[in-house]
C-alpha positions in Angstrom: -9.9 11.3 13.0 -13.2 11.6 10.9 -13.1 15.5 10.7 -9.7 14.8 9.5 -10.8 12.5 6.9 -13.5 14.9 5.8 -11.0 17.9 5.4 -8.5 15.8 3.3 -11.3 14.5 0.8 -13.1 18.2 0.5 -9.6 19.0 -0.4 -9.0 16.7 -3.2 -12.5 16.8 -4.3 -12.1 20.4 -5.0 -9.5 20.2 -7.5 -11.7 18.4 -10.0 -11.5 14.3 -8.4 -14.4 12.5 -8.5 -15.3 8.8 -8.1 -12.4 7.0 -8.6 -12.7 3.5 -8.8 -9.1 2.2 -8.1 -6.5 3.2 -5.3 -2.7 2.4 -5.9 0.0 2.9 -3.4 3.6 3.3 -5.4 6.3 1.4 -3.8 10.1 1.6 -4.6 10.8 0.7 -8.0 7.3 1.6 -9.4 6.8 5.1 -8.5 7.7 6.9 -11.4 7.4 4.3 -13.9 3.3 3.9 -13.5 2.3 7.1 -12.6 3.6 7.9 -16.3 0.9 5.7 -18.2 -1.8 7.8 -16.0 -3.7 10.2 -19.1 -5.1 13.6 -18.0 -3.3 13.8 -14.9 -3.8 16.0 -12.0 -1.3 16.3 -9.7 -1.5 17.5 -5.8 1.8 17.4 -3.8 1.2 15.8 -0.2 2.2 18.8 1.7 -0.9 21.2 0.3 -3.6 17.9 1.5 -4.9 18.8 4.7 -3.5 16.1 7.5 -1.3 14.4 5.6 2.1 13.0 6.4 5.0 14.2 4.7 7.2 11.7 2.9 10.5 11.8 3.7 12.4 8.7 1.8 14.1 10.2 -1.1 13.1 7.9 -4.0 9.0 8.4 -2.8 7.8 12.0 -4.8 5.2 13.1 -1.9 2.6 13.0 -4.8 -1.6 12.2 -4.9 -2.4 11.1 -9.2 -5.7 11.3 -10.0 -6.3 10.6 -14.1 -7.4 7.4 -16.5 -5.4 4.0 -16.7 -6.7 1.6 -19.1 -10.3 3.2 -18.7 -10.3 3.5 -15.2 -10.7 6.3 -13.1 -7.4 6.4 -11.0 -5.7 7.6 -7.8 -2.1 6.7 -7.2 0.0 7.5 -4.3 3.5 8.6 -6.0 5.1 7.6 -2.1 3.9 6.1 1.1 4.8 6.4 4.6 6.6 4.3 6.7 6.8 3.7 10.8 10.6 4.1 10.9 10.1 8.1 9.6 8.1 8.5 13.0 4.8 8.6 12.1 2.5 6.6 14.3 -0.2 4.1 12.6 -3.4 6.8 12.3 -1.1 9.2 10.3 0.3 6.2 8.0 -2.9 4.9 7.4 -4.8 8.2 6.8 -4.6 8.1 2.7 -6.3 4.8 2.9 -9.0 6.3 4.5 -9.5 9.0 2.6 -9.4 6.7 -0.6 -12.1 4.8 1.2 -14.2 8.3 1.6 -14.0 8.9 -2.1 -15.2 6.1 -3.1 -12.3 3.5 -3.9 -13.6 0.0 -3.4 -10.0 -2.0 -4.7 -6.6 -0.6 -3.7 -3.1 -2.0 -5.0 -0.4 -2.1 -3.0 3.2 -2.4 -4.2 6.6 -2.9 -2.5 10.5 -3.8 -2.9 11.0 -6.4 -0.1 13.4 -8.8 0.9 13.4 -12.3 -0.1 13.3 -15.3 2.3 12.4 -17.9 0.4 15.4 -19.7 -0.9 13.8 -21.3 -4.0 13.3 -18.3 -5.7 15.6 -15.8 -7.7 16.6 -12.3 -7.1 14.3 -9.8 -8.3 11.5 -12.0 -9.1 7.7 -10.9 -8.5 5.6 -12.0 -5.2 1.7 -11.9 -5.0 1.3 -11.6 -1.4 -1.4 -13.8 0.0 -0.7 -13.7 3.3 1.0 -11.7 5.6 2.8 -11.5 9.3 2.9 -8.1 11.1 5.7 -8.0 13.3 5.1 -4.1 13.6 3.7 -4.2 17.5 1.6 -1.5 17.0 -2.6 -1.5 14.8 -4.1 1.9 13.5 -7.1 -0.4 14.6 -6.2 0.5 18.0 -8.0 2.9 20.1 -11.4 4.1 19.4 -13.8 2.6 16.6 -15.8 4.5 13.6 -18.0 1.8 12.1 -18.3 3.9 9.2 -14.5 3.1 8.6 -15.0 -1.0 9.2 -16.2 -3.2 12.3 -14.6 -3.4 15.5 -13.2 -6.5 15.0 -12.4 -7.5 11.3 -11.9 -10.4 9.9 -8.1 -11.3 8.9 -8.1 -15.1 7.7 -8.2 -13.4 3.8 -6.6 -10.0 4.1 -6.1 -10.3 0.3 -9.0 -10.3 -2.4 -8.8 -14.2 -3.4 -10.5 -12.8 -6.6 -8.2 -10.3 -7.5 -5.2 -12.7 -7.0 -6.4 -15.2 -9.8 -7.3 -12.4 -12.0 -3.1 -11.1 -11.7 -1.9 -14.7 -12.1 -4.4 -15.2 -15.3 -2.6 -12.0 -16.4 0.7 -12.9 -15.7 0.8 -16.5 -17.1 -0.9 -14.5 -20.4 1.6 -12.1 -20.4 4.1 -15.3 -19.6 5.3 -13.6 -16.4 6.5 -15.2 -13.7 5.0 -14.6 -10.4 5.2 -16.2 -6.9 2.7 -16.4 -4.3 4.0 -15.6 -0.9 3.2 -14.4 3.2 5.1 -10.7 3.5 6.5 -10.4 6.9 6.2 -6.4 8.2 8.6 -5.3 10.5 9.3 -1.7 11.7 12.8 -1.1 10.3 15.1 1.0 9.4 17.4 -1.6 10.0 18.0 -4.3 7.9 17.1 -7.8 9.6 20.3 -9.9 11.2 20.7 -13.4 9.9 19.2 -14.9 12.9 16.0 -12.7 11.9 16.4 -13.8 8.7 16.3 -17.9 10.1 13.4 -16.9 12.3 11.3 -15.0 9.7 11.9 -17.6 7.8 11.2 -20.5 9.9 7.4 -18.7 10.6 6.5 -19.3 7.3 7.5 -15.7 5.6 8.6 -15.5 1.8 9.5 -12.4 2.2 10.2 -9.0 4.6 9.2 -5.1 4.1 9.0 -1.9 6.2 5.7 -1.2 4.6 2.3 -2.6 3.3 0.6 -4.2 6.3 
């Protein structure tokens, strides 16, 4: 797995990228929106990066961003990689930990899910601070590189407390509404049934995705 690592960061190194500062992983919805605000783009399609998986879900480009946003040194991943395509958890995972190699010390995550929590409206914004993986599989599993994190990490804050206030001071500037949720991952393809739906929601999930965790 590490020589892997190492082959896919010489690779992007060598086309000019050089401490980034910020990851970001482009969900549905977001994808081509963002990467446009990213100045002095460069651009390297999936399929040329050594080891990495191949996006197959139509509306996810199969592209790795590096440029400036807002004064910081960016990567964004134009499409992610999903369980259900038949990739196992070390390939899906792999452009995390190559962003770690470079240098990225805060990664943003974004996703379409589906709602579960009944007080809240259709296509309004979550900040998840929790989550529930449902996946029955862990790219943790197997053997352990301590350069890549302990054996056994710590999961009772998954999500940067910090960063979360600093997105809700933002959005209650910006007056933008934003709820604070637990994301349930599953494996899909499929759609959950409405008794899934009762149970996901009866464990304490706000919401459901294919992705993320």
């Amino acid at each position: 797995m590490l020589n892997q690592i190492n082959e896919a960061v010489r690779f992007i190194q060598s086309h000019g990228i050089t401490q980034p500062e910020v990851g970001v992983i482009l969900g549905t919805g977001l994808g081509n929106r963002f990467v446009k605000e990213i100045k002095n783009a460069v651009v390297i399609n999936y399929n040329s990066i050594p080891h990495f998986p191949i996006s197959t879900v139509e509306s996810h480009k199969g592209k790795l961003i590096y440029g400036e946003l807002k004064g910081k040194k960016v990567i964004a991943m134009q499409g992610r990689f999903h369980y259900y395509e038949g990739y196992d958890m070390q390939q899906i995972t792999l452009p995390v930990r190559v962003m770690k190699f470079l240098g990225i010390d805060y990664l943003l995550i974004s996703n379409a899910a589906g709602c579960l929590n009944l007080k809240w409206k259709k296509g309004e914004l979550m900040l998840i601070n929790d989550h529930i993986n449902l996946q029955n599989d862990n790219p943790l599993r197997g053997e352990n590189f301590e350069v890549l994190g302990p054996r056994f990490p710590d999961m009772s804050q998954p999500y940067s407390k910090k960063l979360n206030q600093l997105i809700l001071g933002i959005a209650k500037k910006k007056r933008i509404k934003i709820n604070q949720g637990v994301y349930a991952a599953v494996q899909g393809p499929n759609l959950e049934t409405r008794a899934e739906y009762r149970f996901l929601r009866t464990i304490g999930a706000d919401a459901v995705g294919m992705s993320t965790v």
